[in-house]
ChimeraX commands (.cxc) that place a marker at each C-alpha (Angstrom):
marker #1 position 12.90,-43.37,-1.78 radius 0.5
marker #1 position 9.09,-42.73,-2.80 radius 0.5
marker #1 position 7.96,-42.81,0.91 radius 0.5
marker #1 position 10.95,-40.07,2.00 radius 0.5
marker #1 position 9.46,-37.62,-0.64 radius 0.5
marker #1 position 6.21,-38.15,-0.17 radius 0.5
marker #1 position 6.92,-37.31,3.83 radius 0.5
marker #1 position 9.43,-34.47,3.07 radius 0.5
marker #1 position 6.59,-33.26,0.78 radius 0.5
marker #1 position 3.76,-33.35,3.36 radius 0.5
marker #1 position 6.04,-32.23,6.00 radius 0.5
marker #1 position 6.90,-28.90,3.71 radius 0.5
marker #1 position 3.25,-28.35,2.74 radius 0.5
marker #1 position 2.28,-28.14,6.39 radius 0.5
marker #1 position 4.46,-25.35,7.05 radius 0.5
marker #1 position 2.66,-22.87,4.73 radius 0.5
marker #1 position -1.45,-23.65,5.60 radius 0.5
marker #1 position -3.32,-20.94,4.07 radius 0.5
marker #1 position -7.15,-20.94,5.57 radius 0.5
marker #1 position -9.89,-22.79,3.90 radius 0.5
marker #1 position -11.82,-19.82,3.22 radius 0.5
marker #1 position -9.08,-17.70,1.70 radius 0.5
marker #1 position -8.16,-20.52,-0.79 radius 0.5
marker #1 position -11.68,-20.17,-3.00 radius 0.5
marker #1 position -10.05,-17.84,-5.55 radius 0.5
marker #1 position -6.59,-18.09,-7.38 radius 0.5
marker #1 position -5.38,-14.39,-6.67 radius 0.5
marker #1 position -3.19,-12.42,-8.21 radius 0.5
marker #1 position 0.19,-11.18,-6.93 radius 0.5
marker #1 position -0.07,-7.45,-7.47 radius 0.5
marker #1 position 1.13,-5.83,-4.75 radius 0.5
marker #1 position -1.05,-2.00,-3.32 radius 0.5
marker #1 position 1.32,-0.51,-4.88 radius 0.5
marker #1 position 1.33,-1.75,-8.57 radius 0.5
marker #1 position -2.79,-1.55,-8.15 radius 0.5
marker #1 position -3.01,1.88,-7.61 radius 0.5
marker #1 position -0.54,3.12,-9.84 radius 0.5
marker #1 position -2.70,1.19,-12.93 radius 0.5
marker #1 position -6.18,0.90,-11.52 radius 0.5
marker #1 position -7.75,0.29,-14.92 radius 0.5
marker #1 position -5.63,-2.38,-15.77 radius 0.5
marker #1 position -6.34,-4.62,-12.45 radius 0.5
marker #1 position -10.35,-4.11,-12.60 radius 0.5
marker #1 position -11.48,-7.06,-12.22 radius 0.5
marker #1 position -8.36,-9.14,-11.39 radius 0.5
marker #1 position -8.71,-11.17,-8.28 radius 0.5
marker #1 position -6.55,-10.16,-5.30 radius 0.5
marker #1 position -5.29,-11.91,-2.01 radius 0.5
marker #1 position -4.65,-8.90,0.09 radius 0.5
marker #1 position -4.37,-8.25,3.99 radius 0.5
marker #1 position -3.68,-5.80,6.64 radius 0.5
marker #1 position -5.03,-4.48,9.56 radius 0.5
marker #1 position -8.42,-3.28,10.34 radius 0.5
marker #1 position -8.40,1.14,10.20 radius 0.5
marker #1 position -12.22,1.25,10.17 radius 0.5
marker #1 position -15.87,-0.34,9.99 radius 0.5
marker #1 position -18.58,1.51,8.41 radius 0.5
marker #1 position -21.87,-0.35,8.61 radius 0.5
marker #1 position -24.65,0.92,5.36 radius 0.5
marker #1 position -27.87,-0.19,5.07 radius 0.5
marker #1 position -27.26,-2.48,2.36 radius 0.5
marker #1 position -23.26,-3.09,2.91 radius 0.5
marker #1 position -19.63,-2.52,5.04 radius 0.5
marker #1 position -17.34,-0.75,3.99 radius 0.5
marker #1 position -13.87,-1.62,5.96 radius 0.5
marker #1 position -10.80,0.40,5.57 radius 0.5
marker #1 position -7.88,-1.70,5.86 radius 0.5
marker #1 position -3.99,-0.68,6.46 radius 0.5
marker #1 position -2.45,-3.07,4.06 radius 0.5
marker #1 position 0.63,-5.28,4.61 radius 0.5
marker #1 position 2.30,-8.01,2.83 radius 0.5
marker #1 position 1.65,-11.48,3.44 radius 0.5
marker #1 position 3.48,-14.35,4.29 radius 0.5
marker #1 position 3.42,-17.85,2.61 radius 0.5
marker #1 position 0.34,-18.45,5.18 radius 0.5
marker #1 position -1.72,-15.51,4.06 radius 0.5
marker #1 position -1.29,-13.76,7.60 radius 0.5
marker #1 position -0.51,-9.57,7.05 radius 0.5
marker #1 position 3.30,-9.27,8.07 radius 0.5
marker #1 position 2.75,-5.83,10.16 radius 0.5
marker #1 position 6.66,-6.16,10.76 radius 0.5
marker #1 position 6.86,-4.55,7.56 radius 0.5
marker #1 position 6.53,-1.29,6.11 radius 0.5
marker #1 position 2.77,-0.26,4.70 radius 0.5
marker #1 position 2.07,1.02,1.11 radius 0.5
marker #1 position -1.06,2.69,2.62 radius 0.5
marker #1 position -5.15,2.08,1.95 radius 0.5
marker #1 position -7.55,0.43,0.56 radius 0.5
marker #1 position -10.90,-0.11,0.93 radius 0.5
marker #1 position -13.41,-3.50,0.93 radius 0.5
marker #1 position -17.31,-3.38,0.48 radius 0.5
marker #1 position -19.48,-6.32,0.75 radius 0.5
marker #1 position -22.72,-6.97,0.96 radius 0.5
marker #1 position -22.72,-8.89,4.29 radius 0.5
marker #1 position -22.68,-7.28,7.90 radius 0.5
marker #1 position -19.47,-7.69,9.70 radius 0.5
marker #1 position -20.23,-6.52,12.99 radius 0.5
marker #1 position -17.84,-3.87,14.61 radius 0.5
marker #1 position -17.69,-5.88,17.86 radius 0.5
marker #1 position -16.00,-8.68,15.94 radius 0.5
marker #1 position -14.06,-6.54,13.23 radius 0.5
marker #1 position -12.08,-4.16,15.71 radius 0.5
marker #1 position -9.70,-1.72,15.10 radius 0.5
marker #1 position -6.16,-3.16,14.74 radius 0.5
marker #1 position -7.55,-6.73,13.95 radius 0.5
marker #1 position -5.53,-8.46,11.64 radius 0.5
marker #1 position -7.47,-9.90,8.44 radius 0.5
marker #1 position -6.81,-11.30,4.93 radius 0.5
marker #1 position -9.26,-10.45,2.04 radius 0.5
marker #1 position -9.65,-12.29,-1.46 radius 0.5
marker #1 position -11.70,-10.45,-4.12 radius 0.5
marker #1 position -11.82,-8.69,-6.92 radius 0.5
marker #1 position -10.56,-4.85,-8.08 radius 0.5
marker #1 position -13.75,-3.11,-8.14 radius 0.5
marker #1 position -12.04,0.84,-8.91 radius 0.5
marker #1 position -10.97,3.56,-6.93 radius 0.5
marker #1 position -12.65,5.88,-4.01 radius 0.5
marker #1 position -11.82,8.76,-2.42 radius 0.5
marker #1 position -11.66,8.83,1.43 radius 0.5
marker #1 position -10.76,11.30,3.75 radius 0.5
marker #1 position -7.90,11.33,5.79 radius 0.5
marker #1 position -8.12,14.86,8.02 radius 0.5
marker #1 position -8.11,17.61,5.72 radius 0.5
marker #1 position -5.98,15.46,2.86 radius 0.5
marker #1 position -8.21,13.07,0.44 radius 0.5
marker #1 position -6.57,10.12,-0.86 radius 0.5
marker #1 position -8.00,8.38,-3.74 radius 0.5
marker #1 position -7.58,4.32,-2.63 radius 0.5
marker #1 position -8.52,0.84,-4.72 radius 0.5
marker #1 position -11.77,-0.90,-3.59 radius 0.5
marker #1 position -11.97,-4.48,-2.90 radius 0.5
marker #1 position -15.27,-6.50,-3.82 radius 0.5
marker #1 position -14.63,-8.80,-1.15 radius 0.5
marker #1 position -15.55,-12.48,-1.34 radius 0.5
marker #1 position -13.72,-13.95,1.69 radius 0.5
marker #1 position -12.04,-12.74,4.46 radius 0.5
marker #1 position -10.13,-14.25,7.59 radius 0.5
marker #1 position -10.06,-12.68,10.63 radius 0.5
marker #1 position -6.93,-13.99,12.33 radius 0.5
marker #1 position -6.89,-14.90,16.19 radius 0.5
marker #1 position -5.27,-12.06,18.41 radius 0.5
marker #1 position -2.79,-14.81,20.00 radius 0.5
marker #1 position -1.48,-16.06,16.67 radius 0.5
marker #1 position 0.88,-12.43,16.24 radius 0.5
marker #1 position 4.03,-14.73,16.67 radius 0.5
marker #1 position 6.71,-12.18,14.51 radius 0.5
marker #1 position 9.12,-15.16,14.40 radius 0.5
marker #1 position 8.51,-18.25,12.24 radius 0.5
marker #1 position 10.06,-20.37,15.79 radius 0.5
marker #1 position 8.46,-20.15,19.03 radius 0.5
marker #1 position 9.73,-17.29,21.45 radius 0.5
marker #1 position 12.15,-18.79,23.23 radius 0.5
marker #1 position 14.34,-19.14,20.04 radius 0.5
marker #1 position 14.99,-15.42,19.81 radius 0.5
marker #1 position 17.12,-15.78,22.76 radius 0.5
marker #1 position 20.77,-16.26,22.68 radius 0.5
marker #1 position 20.31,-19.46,25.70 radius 0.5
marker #1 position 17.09,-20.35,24.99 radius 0.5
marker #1 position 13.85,-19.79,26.70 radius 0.5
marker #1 position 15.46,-17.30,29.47 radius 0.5
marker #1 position 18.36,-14.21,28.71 radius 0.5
marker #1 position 21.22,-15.87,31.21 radius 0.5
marker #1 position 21.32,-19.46,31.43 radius 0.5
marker #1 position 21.53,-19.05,34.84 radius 0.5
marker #1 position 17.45,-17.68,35.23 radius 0.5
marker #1 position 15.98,-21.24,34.27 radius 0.5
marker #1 position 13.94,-23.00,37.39 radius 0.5
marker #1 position 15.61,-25.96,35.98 radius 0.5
marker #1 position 18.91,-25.31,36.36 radius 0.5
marker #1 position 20.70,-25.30,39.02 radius 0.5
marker #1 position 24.64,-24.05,39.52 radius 0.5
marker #1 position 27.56,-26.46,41.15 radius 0.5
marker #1 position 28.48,-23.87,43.45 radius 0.5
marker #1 position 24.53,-23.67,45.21 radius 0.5
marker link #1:1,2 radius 0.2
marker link #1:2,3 radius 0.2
marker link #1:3,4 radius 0.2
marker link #1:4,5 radius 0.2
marker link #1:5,6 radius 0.2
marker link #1:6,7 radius 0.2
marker link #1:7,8 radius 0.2
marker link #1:8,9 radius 0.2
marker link #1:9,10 radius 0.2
marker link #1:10,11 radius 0.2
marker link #1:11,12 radius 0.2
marker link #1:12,13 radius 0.2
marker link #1:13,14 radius 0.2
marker link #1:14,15 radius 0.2
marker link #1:15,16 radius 0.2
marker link #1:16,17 radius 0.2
marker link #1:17,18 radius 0.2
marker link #1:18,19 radius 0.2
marker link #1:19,20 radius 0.2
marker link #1:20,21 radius 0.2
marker link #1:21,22 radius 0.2
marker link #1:22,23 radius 0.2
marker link #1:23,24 radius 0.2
marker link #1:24,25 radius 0.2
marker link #1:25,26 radius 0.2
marker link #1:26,27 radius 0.2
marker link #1:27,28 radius 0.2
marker link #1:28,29 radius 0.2
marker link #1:29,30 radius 0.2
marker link #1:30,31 radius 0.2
marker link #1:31,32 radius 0.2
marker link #1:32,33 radius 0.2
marker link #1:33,34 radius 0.2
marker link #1:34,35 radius 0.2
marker link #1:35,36 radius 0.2
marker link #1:36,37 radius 0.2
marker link #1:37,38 radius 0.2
marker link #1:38,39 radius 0.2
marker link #1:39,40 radius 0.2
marker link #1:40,41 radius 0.2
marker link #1:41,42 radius 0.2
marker link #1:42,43 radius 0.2
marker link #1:43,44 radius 0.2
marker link #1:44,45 radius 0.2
marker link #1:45,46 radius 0.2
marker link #1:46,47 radius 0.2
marker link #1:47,48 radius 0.2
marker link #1:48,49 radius 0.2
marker link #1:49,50 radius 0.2
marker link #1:50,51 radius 0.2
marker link #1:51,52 radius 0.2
marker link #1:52,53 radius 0.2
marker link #1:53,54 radius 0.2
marker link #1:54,55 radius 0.2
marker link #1:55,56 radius 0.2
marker link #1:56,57 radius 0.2
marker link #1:57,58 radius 0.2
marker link #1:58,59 radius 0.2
marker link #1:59,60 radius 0.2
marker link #1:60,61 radius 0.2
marker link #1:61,62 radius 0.2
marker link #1:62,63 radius 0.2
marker link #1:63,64 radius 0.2
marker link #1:64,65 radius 0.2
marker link #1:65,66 radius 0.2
marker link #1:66,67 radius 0.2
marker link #1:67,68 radius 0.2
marker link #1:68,69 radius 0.2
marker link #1:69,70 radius 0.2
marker link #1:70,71 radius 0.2
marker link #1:71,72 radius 0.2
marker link #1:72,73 radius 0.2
marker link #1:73,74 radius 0.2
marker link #1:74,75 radius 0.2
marker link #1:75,76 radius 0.2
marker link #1:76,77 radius 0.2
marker link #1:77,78 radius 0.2
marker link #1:78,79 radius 0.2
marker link #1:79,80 radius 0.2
marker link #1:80,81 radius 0.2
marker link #1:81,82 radius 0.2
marker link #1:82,83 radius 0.2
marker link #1:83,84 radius 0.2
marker link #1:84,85 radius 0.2
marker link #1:85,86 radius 0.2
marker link #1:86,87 radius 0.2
marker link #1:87,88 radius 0.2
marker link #1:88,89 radius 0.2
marker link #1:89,90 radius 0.2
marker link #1:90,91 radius 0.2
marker link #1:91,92 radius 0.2
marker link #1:92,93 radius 0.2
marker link #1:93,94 radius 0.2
marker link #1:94,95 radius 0.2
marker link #1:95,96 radius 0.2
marker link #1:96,97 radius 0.2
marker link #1:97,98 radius 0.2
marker link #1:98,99 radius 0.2
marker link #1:99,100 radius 0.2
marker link #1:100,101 radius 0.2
marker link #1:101,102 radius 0.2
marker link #1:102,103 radius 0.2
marker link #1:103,104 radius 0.2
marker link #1:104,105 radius 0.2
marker link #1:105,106 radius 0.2
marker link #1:106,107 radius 0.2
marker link #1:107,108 radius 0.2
marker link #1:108,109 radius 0.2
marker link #1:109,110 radius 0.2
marker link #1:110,111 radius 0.2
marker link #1:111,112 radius 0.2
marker link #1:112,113 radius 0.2
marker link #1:113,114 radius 0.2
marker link #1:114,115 radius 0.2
marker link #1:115,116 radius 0.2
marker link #1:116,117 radius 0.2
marker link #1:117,118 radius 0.2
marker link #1:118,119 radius 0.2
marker link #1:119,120 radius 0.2
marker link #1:120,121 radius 0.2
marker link #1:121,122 radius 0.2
marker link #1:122,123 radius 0.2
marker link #1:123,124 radius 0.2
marker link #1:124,125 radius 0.2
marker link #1:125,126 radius 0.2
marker link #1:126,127 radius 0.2
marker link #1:127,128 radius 0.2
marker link #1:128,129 radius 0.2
marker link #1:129,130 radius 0.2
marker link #1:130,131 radius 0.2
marker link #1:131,132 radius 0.2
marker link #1:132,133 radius 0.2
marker link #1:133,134 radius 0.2
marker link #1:134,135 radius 0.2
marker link #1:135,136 radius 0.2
marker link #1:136,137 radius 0.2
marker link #1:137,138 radius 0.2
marker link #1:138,139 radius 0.2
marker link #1:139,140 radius 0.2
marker link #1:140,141 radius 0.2
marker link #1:141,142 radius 0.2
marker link #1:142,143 radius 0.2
marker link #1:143,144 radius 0.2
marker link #1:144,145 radius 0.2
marker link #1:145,146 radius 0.2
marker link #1:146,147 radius 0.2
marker link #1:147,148 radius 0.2
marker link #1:148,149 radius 0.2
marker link #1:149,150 radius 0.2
marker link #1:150,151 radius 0.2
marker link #1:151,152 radius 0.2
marker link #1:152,153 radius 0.2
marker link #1:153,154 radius 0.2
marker link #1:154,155 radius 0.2
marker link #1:155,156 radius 0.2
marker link #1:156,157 radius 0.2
marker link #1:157,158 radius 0.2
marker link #1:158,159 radius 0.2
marker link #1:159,160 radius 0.2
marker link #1:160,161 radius 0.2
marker link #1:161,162 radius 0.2
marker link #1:162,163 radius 0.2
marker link #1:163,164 radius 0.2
marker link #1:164,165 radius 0.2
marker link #1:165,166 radius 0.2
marker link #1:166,167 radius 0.2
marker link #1:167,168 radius 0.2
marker link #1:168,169 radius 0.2
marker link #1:169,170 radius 0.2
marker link #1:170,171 radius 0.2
marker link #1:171,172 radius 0.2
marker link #1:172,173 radius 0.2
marker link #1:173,174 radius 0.2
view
C-alpha cells in the first residue's frame, strides 16, 4: 500500500514541474489585478508572474521589459488562452539581450513589488506595477501546446478528422 502512494505521488508531482530557476522564491498569489488596485500594500511581496514579452528597453545600467501578463498554470507557463489584465513592467540589473527576449516570447518572472511607473501607451499613459526581477524563464517557442494532451486528442477519431484519412488504415471495400 506504501509503494502505490509513493508511485501515485511521484507520478502526480511530475505532472506539474515548475523550472528550477523559477522555484528560488515562495511567491505570492496576487493576481495584476489585486496589485494594482493596492500597490502600497504588495511593496515588497514576492510575486510569480508571467506573460508575454511587449518590449525590451536596454539602459546603461539595466532592462526594463514590458510584459503582457497572463495567468499561469500549475507549471508556471503564461496561459495566453486567457484573457489579460494588462501591464506591468520588470527592471533588472542584468542585460537580456533583445535577440533572445523577442517580442511575443513567452516568459515567467519571480520578484519582488518594487511600485508603480507610468508608461506610455500612444497618447494614453497608464500607470503599471514594477517587478524587481530575480528570475525569469524564457519558455521554448515549441512548448505552446494549449491542451494539457498531445494534439491528436482534440480530435473526435484521434490523430486525423475522419477515421478514414489515417495511412494506417485501410477500408474493406479497397
Amino acid at each position: 500500500m506504501l509503494r502505490l502512494l509513493l508511485l501515485s505521488s511521484m507520478l502526480l508531482s511530475a505532472c506539474a514541474h515548475v523550472p528550477t530557476v523559477l522555484q528560488s522564491i515562495t511567491a505570492s498569489n496576487a493576481t495584476l489585478s489585486q496589485v494594482s488596485q493596492n500597490i502600497d500594500y504588495y511593496k515588497g511581496v514576492p510575486i510569480r508572474w508571467g506573460g508575454t514579452i511587449i518590449d525590451v528597453e536596454n539602459e546603461i545600467d539595466f532592462t526594463r521589459l514590458q510584459i503582457l501578463y497572463y495567468p499561469l498554470n500549475k507549471s508556471a507557463q503564461p496561459q495566453t488562452y486567457q484573457t489579460s489584465e494588462g501591464r506591468f513592467v520588470v527592471i533588472t540589473p542584468t542585460f537580456l539581450d533583445p535577440a533572445v527576449y523577442k517580442k511575443n516570447a513567452e516568459v515567467s518572472v519571480t520578484g519582488l513589488i518594487k511600485g508603480v511607473t507610468s508608461i506610455a501607451i500612444g497618447k494614453k499613459t497608464l500607470s503599471v506595477p514594477v517587478v524587481d526581477m530575480q528570475a525569469i524563464y524564457l519558455w521554448p517557442e515549441e512548448n505552446k501546446n494549449y491542451s494539457n494532451y498531445p494534439p491528436y486528442f482534440n480530435y473526435p477519431y484521434g490523430r486525423f478528422n475522419y477515421p478514414y484519412y489515417s495511412p494506417y488504415y485501410t477500408p474493406w471495400w479497397y
